[in-house]
C-alpha positions in Angstrom: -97.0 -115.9 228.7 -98.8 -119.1 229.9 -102.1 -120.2 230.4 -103.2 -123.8 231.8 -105.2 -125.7 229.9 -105.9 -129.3 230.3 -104.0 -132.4 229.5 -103.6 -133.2 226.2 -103.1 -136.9 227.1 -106.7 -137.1 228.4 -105.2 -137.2 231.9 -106.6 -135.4 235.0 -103.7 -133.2 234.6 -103.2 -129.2 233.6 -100.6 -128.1 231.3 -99.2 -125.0 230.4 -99.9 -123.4 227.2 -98.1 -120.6 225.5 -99.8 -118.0 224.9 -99.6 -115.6 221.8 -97.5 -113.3 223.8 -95.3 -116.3 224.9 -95.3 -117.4 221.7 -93.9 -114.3 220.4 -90.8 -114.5 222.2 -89.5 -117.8 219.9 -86.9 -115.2 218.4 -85.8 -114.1 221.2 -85.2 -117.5 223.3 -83.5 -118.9 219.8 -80.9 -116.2 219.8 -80.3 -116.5 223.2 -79.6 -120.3 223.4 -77.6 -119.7 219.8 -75.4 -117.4 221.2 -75.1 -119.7 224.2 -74.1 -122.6 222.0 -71.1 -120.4 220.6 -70.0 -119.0 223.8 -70.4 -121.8 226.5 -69.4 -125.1 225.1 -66.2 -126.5 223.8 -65.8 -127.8 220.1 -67.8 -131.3 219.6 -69.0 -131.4 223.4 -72.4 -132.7 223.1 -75.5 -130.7 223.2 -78.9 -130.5 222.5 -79.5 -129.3 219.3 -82.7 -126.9 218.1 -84.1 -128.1 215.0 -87.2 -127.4 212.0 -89.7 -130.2 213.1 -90.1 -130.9 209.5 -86.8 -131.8 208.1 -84.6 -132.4 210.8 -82.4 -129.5 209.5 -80.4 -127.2 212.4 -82.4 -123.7 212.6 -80.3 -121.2 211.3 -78.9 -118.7 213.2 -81.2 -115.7 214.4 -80.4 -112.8 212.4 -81.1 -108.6 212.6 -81.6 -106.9 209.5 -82.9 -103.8 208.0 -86.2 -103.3 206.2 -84.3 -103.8 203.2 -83.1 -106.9 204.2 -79.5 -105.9 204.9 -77.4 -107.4 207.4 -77.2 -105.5 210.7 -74.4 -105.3 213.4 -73.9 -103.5 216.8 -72.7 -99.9 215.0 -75.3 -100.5 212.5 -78.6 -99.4 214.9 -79.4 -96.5 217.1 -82.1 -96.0 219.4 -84.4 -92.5 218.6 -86.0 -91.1 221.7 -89.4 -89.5 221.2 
């Protein structure tokens, strides 16, 4: 999920560099800290906040839907075994 690359500052440091596979899991870690921004802090306690880089706007929350683009919820998905 990482790879070490070196310091982008020019420094004689390594950093760590997601890789596409890291990268992949974006949707994953954003529903997870969304759904732990609903469930583990009280109304107006402060928090970080996750936001688009380019306007500043929250992201809005991760979503499933079908191929058609409908809305999915728990009794709306089943798992086919091979």
């Amino acid at each position: 999920m990482f790879e070490l690359a070196p310091a982008a500052d020019g420094s004689p440091y390594q950093e760590y560099l997601l890789t596409e596979k890291g990268r992949a899991l974006f949707p994953v870690i954003t529903a997870l800290r969304q759904w732990g921004d609903q469930w583990f802090f009280a109304e107006g306690e402060p928090r970080a906040r996750l936001v688009d880089r380019a306007s500043g706007a929250p992201v809005a929350p991760v979503e499933v839907r079908s191929a058609d683009g409908r809305l999915l919820g728990p009794g709306d998905a089943k798992v086919l075994l091979p």
